[in-house]
C-alpha positions in Angstrom: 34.5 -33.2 -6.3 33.6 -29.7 -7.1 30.2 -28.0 -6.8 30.8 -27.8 -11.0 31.3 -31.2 -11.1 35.5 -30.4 -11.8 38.1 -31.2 -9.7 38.7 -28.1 -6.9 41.7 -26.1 -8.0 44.8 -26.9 -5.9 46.4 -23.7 -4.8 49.4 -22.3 -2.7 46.9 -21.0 -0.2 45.8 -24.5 0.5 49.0 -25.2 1.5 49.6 -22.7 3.7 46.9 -23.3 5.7 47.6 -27.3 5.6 51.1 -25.9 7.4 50.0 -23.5 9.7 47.3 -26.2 11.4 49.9 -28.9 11.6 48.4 -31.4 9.1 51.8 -30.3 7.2 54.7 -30.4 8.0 58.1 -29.2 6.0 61.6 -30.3 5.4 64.8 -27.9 5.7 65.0 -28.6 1.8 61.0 -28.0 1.3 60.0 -31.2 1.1 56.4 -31.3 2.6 55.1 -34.4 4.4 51.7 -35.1 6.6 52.3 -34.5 10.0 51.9 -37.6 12.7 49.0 -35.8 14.0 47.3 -35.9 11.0 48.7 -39.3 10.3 47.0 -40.6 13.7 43.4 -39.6 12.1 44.2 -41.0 8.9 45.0 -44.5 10.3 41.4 -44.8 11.7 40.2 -44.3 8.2 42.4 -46.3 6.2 41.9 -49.0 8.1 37.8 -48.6 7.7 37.9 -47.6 4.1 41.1 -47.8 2.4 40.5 -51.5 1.2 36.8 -50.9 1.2 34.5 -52.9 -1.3 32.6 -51.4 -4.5 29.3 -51.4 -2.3 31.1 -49.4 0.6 32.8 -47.3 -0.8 30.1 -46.0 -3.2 27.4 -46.0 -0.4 29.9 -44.1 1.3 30.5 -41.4 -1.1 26.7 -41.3 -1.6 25.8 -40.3 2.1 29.1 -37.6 2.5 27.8 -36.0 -0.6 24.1 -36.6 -0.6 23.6 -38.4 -3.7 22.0 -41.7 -4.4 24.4 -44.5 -4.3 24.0 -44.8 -8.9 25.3 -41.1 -9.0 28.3 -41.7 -6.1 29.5 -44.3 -8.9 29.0 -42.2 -12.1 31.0 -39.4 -10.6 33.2 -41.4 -8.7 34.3 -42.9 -12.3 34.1 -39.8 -14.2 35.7 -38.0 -11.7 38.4 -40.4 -10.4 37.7 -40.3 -7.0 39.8 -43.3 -5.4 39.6 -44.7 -1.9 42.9 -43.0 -0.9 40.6 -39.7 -2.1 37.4 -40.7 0.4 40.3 -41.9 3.0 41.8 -38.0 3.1 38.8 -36.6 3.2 37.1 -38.1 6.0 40.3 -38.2 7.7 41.2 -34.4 7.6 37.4 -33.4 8.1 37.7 -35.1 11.1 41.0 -33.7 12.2 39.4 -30.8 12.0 36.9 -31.7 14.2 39.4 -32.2 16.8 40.9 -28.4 16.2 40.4 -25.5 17.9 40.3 -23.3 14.7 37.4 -23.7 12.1 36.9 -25.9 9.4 37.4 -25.0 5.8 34.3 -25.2 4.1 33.4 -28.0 1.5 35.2 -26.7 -1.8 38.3 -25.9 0.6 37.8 -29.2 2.4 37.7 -31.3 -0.6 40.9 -29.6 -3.1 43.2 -29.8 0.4 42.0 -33.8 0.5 43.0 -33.8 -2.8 46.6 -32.0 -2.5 47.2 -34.6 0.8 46.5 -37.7 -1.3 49.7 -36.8 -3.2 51.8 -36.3 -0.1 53.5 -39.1 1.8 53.3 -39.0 5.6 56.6 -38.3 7.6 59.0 -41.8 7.9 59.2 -43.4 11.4 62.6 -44.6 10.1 65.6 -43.2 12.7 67.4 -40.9 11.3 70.6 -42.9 12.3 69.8 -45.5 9.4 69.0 -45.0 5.8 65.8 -45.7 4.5 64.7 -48.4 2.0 61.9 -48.6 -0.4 59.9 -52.0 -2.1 62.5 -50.8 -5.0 65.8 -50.7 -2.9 66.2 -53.5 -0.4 66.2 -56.4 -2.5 69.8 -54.5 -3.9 70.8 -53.4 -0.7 70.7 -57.3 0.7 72.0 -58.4 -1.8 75.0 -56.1 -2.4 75.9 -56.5 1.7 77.4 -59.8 2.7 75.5 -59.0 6.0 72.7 -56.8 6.9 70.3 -56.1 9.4 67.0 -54.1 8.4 64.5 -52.9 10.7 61.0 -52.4 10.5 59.2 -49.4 12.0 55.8 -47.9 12.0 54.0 -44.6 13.2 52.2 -44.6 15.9 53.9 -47.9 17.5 54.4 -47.5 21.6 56.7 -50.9 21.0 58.6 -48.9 17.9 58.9 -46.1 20.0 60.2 -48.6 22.8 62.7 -49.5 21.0 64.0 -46.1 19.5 64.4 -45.2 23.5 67.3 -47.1 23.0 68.7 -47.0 19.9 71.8 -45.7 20.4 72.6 -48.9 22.6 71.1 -51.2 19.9 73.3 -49.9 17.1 76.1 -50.6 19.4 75.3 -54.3 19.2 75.7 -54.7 15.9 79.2 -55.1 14.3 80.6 -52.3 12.4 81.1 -54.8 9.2 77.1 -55.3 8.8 74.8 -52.9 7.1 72.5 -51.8 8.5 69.0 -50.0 7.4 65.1 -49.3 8.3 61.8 -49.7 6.0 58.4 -47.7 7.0 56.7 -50.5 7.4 53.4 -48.9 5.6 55.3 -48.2 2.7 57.1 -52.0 1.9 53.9 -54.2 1.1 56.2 -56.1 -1.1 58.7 -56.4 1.3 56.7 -57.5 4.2 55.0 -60.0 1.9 58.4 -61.6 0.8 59.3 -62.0 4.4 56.0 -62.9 6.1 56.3 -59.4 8.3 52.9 -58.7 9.8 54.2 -56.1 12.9 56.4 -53.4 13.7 58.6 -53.5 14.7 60.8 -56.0 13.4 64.2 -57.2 13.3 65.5 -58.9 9.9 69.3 -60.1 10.0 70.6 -61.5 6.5 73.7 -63.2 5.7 74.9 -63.8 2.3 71.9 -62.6 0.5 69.7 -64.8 2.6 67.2 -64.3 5.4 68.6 -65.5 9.0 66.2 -64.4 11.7 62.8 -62.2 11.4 61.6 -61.3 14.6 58.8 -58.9 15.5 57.9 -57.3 18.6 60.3 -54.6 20.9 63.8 -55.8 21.2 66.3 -54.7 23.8 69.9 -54.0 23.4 70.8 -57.4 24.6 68.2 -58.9 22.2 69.4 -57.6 19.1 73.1 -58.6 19.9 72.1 -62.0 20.8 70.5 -62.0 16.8 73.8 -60.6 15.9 75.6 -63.7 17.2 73.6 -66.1 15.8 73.7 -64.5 12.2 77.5 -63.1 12.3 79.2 -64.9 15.1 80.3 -63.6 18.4 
């Protein structure tokens, strides 16, 4: 929140400066994204705050902002400040921390939290498969007679395991199925509907229906040995 109690302006300079320091980062057709440097702070505070109660969050607020905990909620309502808000905040002041060049001050701080909150962080989905959203892969299973989807995650050593040798995997799979990725982070609905709690994953389908979910770093070998049992040899 602003010193006037109004929202900071968001401005072109803001983003600039968001690109320059690496917390941005921008796509050959403009697109901008968070950076997985900045994602790597973020992930310390989301897990802390992002599901945060009432009582935490507003206490939390209240000591950032030196206010007494009554005002942090009045202006937290009036002023729409959200937990993703607190969660961007926190996280890019303390990016900062970690940087060799200075730290904006407050106002600056606070309207570049803002801008991030509206910017997704870069997908750890391969380029090599397309991506699927909580909107997309119910259609996609469905419209395949076979499919594999794979779930991936930032910041995963095992994920990154497995990309090592991704080339190899693809080559287990036959050329009939379809294959695709999810960003884990992103698919709430889809790792509800099939009980996925880690990345990565392996889900092969058949018919419209779920075969195998496996989680954890597969090999080459692995994946082809799910192949078989879903497709055949």
């Amino acid at each position: 929140m602003g010193a006037d109690g109004q929202p900071p302006e968001r401005t072109e300079a803001n983003v600039d400066r968001l690109l320059a320091e690496g917390v941005l980062v921008e796509d050959p057709d403009g697109t901008l994204a968070t950076s997985e440097a900045y994602d790597a702070e973020r992930l310390v505070y989301h897990d802390t705050y992002g599901d945060a109660s009432d009582e935490v969050f507003h206490e939390t607020l209240a000591s950032l902002f030196e206010l007494s905990v009554s005002e942090a909620r009045t202006q937290a309502e009036r002023l729409d400040i959200t937990r993703a808000s607190l969660v961007a905040f926190m996280s890019l002041r303390g990016y900062y921390r970690r940087q060799e060049s200075s730290k904006p001050p407050l106002e600056q701080l606070l309207a570049m939290a803002e801008l991030i909150v509206g910017i997704t962080p870069t997908s750890p989905v391969p380029d090599a498969m397309p991506e699927l959203t909580d909107e997309e892969y119910q259609l996609f299973v469905t419209s395949h007679q076979e499919a594999v989807i794979f779930v991936w995650r930032l910041h995963c050593s095992p994920c990154e395991q497995m990309k090592a040798n991704l080339n190899e995997i693809l080559a287990q799979i036959p050329a009939e199925v379809a294959v695709a990725g999810v960003n884990g982070t992103a698919v709430s609905e889809f790792r509800r509907e099939f009980d996925v709690d880690a990345a990565p994953a392996v889900l092969t389908f058949a018919k419209g229906s779920t075969v195998d979910v496996v989680t954890g770093a597969q090999d080459p070998d692995e994946v082809a040995t799910l192949c078989a049992t879903a497709y055949g040899e």
